[in-house]
Each structure stands twice: as C-alpha cells, then as structure tokens.
N, C-alpha and C positions, 0 to 999 in steps of 0.2 A: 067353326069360326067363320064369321060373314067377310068376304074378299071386299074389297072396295074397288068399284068400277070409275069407267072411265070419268064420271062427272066430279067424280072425289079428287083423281088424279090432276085433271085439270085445273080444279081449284087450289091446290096444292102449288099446281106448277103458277098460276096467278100470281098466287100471293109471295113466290118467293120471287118475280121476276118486279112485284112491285114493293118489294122491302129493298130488293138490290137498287134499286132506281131511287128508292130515300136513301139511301148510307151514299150513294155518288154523291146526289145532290148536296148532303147535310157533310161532308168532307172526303169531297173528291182526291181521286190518289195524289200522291205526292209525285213529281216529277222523278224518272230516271237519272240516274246520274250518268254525265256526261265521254266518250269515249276517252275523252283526255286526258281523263283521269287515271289513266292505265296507259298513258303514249299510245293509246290508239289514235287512227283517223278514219274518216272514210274517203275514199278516194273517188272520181267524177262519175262513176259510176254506182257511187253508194254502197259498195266494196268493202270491208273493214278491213285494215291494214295497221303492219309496225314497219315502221321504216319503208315505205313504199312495198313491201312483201303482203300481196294478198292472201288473208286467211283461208279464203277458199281454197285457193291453189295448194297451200300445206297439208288440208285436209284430203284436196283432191290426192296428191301425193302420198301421203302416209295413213289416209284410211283414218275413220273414227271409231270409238272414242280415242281420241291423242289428246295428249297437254304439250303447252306450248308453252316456253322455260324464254322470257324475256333477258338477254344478259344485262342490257341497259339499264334499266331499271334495278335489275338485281344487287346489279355494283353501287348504281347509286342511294340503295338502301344502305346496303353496308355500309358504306362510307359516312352516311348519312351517321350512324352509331361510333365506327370506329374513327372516325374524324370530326367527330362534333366538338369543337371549341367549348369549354366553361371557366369560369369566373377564377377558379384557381387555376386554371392550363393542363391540368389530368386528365382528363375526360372520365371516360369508363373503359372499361378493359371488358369488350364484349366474346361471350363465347356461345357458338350457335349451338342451342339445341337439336343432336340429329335425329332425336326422334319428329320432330315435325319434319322431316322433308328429305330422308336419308335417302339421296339419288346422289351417286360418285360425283354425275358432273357439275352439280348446283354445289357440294360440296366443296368443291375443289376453287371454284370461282368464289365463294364466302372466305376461303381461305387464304387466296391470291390478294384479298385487298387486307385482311390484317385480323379478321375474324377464329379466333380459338373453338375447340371443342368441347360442346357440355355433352358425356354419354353418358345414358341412362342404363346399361345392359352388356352381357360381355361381347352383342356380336359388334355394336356401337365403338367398347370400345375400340376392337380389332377393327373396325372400318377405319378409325380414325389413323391408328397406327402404320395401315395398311397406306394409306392416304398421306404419311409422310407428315403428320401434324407433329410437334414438336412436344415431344412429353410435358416441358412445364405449358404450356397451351391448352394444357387437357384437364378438363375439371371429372371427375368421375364421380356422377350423381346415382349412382345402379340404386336402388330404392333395395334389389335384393344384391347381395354378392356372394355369387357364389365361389368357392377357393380359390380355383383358375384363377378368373378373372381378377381377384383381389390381389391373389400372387403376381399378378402380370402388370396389373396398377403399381405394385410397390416395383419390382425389378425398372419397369418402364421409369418410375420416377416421376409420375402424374404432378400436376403443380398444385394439384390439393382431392382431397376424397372427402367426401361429402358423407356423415354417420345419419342417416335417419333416424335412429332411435336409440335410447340405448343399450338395447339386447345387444347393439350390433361390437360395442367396445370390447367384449373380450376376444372374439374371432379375429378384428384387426388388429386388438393388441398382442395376440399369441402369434400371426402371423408376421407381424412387424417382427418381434424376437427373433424368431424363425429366422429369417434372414437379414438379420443383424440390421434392420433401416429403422430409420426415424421419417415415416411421413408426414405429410402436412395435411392437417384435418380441418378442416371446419364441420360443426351439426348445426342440421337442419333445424328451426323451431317454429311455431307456429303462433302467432300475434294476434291480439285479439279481432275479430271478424275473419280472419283466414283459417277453413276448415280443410282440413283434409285429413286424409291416411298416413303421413308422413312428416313425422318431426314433434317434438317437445313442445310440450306448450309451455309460450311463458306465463299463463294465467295461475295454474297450480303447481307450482315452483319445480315440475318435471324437470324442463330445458336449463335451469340454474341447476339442478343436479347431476345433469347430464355433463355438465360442462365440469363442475366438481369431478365427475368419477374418472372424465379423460385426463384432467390436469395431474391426477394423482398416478395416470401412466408413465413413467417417463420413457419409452419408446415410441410415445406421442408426440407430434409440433404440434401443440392447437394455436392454430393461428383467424383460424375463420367463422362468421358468422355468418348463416344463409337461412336466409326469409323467403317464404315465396307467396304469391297474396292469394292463388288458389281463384279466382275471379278476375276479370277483364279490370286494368285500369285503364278508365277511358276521361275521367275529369281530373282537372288540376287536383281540388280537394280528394278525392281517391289516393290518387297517387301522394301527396300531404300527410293524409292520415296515415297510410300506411310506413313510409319514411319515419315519420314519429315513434311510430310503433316500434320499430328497429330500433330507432337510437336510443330510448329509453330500458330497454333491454339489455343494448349493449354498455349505455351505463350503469345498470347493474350487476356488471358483468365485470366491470373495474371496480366497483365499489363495496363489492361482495367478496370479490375473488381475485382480486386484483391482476387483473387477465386484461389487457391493451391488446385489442384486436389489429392484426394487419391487414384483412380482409375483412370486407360487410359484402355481401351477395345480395343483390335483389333478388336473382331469377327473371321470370320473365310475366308474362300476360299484358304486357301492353294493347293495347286495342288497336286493328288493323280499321283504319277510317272510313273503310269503304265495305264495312263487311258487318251487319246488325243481327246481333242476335234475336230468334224468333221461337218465341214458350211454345206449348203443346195448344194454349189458349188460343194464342195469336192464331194458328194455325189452322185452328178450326172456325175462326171468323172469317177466315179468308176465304175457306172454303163453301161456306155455308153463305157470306155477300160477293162472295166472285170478285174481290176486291185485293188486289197487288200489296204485299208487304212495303211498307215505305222503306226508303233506303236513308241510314244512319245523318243527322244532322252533323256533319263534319266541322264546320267552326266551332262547335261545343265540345267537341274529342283533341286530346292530345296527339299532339304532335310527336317526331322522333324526337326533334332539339326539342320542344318542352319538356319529352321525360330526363331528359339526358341533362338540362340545364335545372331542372328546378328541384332534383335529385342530387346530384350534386352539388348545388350551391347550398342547400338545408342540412346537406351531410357534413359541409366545410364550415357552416355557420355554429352548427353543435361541436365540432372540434376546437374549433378558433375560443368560443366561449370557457371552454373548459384548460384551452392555454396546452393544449396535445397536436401534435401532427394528426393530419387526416388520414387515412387506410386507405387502403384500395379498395376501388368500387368496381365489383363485378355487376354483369347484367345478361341475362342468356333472354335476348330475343327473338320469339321464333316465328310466329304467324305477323308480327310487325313490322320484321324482314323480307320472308321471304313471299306471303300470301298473295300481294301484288303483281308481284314478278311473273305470275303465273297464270293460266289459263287453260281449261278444259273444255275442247271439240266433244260436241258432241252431235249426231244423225238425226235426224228425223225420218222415223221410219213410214209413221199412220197416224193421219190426220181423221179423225173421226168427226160424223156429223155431230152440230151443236145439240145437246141437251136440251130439256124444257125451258131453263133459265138461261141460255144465249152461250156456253161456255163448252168451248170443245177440247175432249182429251187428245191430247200427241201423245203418242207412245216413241219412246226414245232406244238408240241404240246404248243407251248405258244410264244406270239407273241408282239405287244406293248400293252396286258392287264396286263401283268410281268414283262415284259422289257423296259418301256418307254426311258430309259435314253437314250438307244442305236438309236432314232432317229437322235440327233447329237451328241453322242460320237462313241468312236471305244475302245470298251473291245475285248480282246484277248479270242479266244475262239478256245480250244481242245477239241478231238474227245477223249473220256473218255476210250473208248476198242478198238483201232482199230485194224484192223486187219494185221498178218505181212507182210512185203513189200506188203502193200498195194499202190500202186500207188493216188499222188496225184492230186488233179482236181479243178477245179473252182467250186465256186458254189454260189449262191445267194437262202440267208435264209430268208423265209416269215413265218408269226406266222399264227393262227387258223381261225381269226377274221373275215375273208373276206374283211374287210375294203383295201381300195386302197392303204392306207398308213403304212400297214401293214408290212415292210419290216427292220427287224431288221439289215442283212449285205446284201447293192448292190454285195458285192464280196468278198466272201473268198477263200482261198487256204486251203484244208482238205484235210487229206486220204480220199479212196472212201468211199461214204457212202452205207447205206441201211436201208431200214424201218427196226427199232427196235433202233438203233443204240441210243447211247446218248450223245451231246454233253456240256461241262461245259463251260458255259461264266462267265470268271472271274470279280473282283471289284464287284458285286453286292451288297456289302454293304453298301451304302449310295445311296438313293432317289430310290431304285430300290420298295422297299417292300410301302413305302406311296403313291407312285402316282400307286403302280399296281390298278385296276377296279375289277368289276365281268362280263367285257365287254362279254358276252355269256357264261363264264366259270367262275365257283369257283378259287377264290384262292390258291395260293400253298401253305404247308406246309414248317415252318422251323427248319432243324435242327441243334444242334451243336455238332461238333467233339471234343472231349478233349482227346489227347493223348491215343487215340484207343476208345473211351466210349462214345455211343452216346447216345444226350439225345432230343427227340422231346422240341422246345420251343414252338411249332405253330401246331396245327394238319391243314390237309390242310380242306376247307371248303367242305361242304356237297350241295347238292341243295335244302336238305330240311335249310340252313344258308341264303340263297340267301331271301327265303321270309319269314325268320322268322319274321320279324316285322311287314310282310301284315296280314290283316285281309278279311282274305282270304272265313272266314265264311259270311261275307258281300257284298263280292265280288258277 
C-alpha cells in the first residue's frame, strides 16, 4: 500500500482551509446568543457574573467541573408555569418531572413556589415522599412498577397513577383489592406522530380498549387521560396539532364509552429557547467546515405563557363547544423549567497547537461523563474570565475520558484560550446531572446562587465515593 507523502498532505490541508473560507463567506456563523439571556452580565472587567458574584471566583472556590443552580431564575421559571394567567383563570396544574434534574435542593425550591411531583421509578418516588411532597401532588408515571413501589403509591394515596399499557391492569387491579383502595388512574396513549415505548395508541383502537378493560374494574377511578408528544414542541402549530390530537381521543372516549375525563395530561417536551437540537449530520459538518452550530432562532419557539395560554384556551374552547366543564389540565415540564436555571463549569486543561485547517483542540476537565446531553444538542458556552482584546479563534472541545466519542463541541468560536482558563456551558439544568457517570472521574458538585449567597446542594464526589459500596476487604 503506497503511503501518501508530504505533497498529498499538504494539498489536502489546502483544500480544506479553502472550502472552510467559502462556507464563511457563502453563510457566516450566526451570532452567539447574548449573556442576558440567562441573567448573566459581565462586569468592568469582562468577568461573567449573576448578581454581581463572579463565576470565576465560584469556580476558583469549589473546583471544576461544578454546576451552578441559579435560584432566580429557577423560581421565576416556575412561576412562569404555575402562575400563568389563562382565559378561563385555571391555569395548569404543573408537576415537575424528577427524572430531568433529581438534585434535593432544586427540588425542593420547584416545590416552594407550587410545583407537584411527576416520578418515574420507586427511588423518585421515595425522594418525593422523602421531600415532604403531598401525596395528592404526586403523579406516579414508573413506565415499570414494581410491587413495593405500586404498594407504597396506593398506601401513599398518589393523586393519580399513570398505566402505560395494558399488561399493566391486572397487577394494579389485584393490588388495589389487596388493600381495599380505589386509586385514581389515568393511561398513558400515544397520538398519531408521537412514537414511543409507552402507551396505547389511539390509531389501532389499543388505547380505546385499554380504557374499556380499566372501566370494567371497579376497584379503579379512571379519571385521566395522559399524552405525551415524545418530540420537542417548539411551534405554535406543534403544540396545535398535538392538543388536537388529545381532544379528539378524548371525545372518543365520551362518545364510545361514555367516560367524562377529569384530568387530560400533557406531559412535557416543551422546547427550552436557548438550547437547539443538533443530528449526527450537523455534527459532522461542523467539524469537517470548522464552523459553530447556530444557536435556535428564539421568536419562532414557544414561549412558557404560549404553551400554557394556547393549551388551554384550545382545551376550554373544545369543552365550551361540546356545553361540558373543562378537566384539569396537567403539564410535567422538565428541561423548560429547569435547563436555564443552570450551568456547567468546566477547566480548561490543554490548549493544543492549531491543526492544518486553523482549528485547535482544548482538552477539558469533564467531558461526556458531565456533559452527555451536548452529544446532540448545541448549549451556548462562554469563556468565564477572558482575557482583554483577546483575539478570537476556533476551537474544538473534547472531555477527559479518552473515549473516541468524547467531543462535547466539533467547533466553537472563543476568545483565545489557555490552560487554567474556565469555560461555562449554559442550560445544564435538565438531563445534564442524571445521565452524568463516574466514567474514570467523580462527579461534580452542585451549587446554588441566591442573590449573592451561595449554598453547596451537592458536594462533588471523593474517590474514596466511587467504591464505597465495594467490599473491598474481600476483594
């Protein structure tokens, strides 16, 4: 096999330094989105700061990788849900999903301003319980249940249990007998373009039988309908269609069965504005033109009060027509809430010289064992201290792990860096902290910022954490 030498290399590196310099010229990147969009600022020193509190100093303090848990904002997302004003004066009755962001003390703060609990699993639900949440508050969605848990949902008095399928009816209905309860059920179904592993479709009359086989329980309340869209709603029409989707279901559901739902469940997937999803395609354009993933057009994505307003006005307008009281309208939002709120330090360990094509690898102190999400999304991430008229440069950021797949951005645009340096990847508040590993490294700590006062929720893990559960004297 003939090697190709240096003249071949060279051409190579040519040509790809003059295809990068057409894709500029013919659609230069899109503008970063601005710190204030997360209550950052920078301060006279070009600092990145919340409330006057420099990010560096946090970092310098508690070491990276940390996330940085905004309470400010956090509340005023909540609120944003559980006090948004609609046209009939209900609103929605929201209850957070704790698998997107199960940390006690973000918990506990969703819970203070009026937010309920969606738990997916028995230890969920025992956080919740643990946490002092009010049983009817608690929607229990476990996709599996197993006996415990099921047992502890009905004792508890859950404000509804959620059947994904219906293998699941006679376990909860022998369980119900068991101890003599009648809970309150809604099942899960699946509307046309929402795919998933869980729930009745109502395309092949599944979900209409499913709902048949519970009504014929009588140690069942079926009281609830829960949808969930399985995909990002990010446009009015999105969110439209889907709403449709629901109510036509659930008038077949009176009309068939004559079953007056008390509850319709969205679920969740709301689109967080500042946060764009990015294909495996994208990903390799990026890296192949050294060219920065644009950051989401935000006046074309839904709002909180848009989903909240235009959700329930659609749902009140199909009641009103039909001359019925409207239901309650659940909504379990999870990365729409909390993913703002939040923020991930991370180190800059090794600034490597640029490549042929102009583009230098940083190697980071935390990688996708912290970061999973950023395999296919794009979070907007600043350089926490830079430094002044710092010139800016390309660069392509890989984590610790050695793994191949390792590469949090194909390409970003930053002031220049240097080992020490710290950079903060924003939205880290949803699905960042539950799928992070102990993939070669401990865990980071988290903290939270309240109007200057910071309170550790998380200390970051030790290596003596890593084997505390081995038995290591055996070994």
């Amino acid at each position: 096999m003939k090697t190709r030498g240096p003249i071949h290399r060279a051409a190579r590196a040519m040509a790809r330094r003059a295809l990068r310099r057409a894709a500029q010229q013919l659609a230069p990147p899109a503008a970063e989105l601005e710190p204030g969009a997360w209550r950052l600022e920078r301060d006279p020193l070009g600092r990145l700061c919340i409330d006057s509190v420099a990010l560096g100093d946090v970092a310098a303090r508690f070491g990276t990788p940390v996330h940085v848990v905004d309470a400010v904002r956090l509340r005023e997302n909540a609120a944003r849900f559980v006090n948004c004003p609609t046209a009939h004066g209900g609103g929605v009755e929201t209850f957070y999903p704790y698998k997107a962001n199960p940390v006690p003390g973000v918990l506990r703060a969703l819970h203070q301003i009026g937010a309920g609990a969606e738990v997916a699993s028995p230890y969920e639900l025992w956080l919740a319980k643990t946490l002092g949440v009010a049983p009817g508050r608690i929607v229990f969605n476990c996709p599996i249940k197993p006996a415990g848990a099921l047992r502890q949902a009905m004792e508890l008095g859950v404000g509804l249990i959620t059947v994904g399928s219906r293998q699941e009816l006679p376990a909860i209905s022998a369980m119900a007998r068991s101890l003599g309860k009648r809970p309150r059920i809604g099942i899960r179904v699946a509307v046309p373009g929402a795919t998933s592993h869980f729930g009745e479709s109502t395309d092949d009359g599944s979900a209409l039988q499913a709902f048949a086989e519970a009504l014929e329980r009588p140690e069942l309340d079926v009281v609830a309908l829960h949808a969930h869209p399985n995909a990002e709603l990010a446009t009015h029409d999105e969110l439209r269609a889907f709403v449709a989707a629901v109510l036509r279901f659930a008038a077949r559901l009176r009309t068939r069965l004559k079953l007056d739902l008390e509850v319709i469940d969205l679920g969740g997937n709301l689109v967080c504005p500042t946060v764009a999803q990015v294909s495996p395609i994208e990903a390799r354009v990026q890296m192949a033109l050294g060219r920065e993933a644009a950051p989401p057009e935000r006046r074309q994505l839904l709002s909180i009060e848009d989903y909240v307003g235009l959700a329930t006005t659609q749902i009140e307008a199909h009641y009103k027509r039909e001359g019925r009281p409207m239901p309650r309208v659940f909504v379990e939002p999870g990365r729409s809430m909390t993913s703002s709120a939040q923020l991930l330090m991370l180190g800059v360990v090794q600034v490597r010289p640029p490549d042929d094509s102009g583009v230098s690898t940083v190697v980071l102190d935390g990688g996708i064992n912290v970061a999973e999400p950023l395999v296919g999304e794009r979070h907007q991430v600043f350089a926490v201290s830079p430094r002044p008229n710092a010139e800016k440069r390309t660069y392509r950021l890989i984590g610790p792990t050695g793994a191949s797949n390792d590469l949090l951005y194909p390409s970003v645009v930053l002031p220049e860096l240097q080992s020490g340096d710290t950079l903060a990847v924003m939205d880290s508040g949803a699905y960042f902290v539950p799928t992070s590993t102990t993939w070669s490294f401990p865990r980071p700590g988290i903290v939270m910022l309240d109007r200057g006062e910071l309170t550790l929720l998380r200390r970051a893990e030790t290596f003596e954490d890593l084997v505390a559960l081995d038995l290591l004297e055996a070994a």
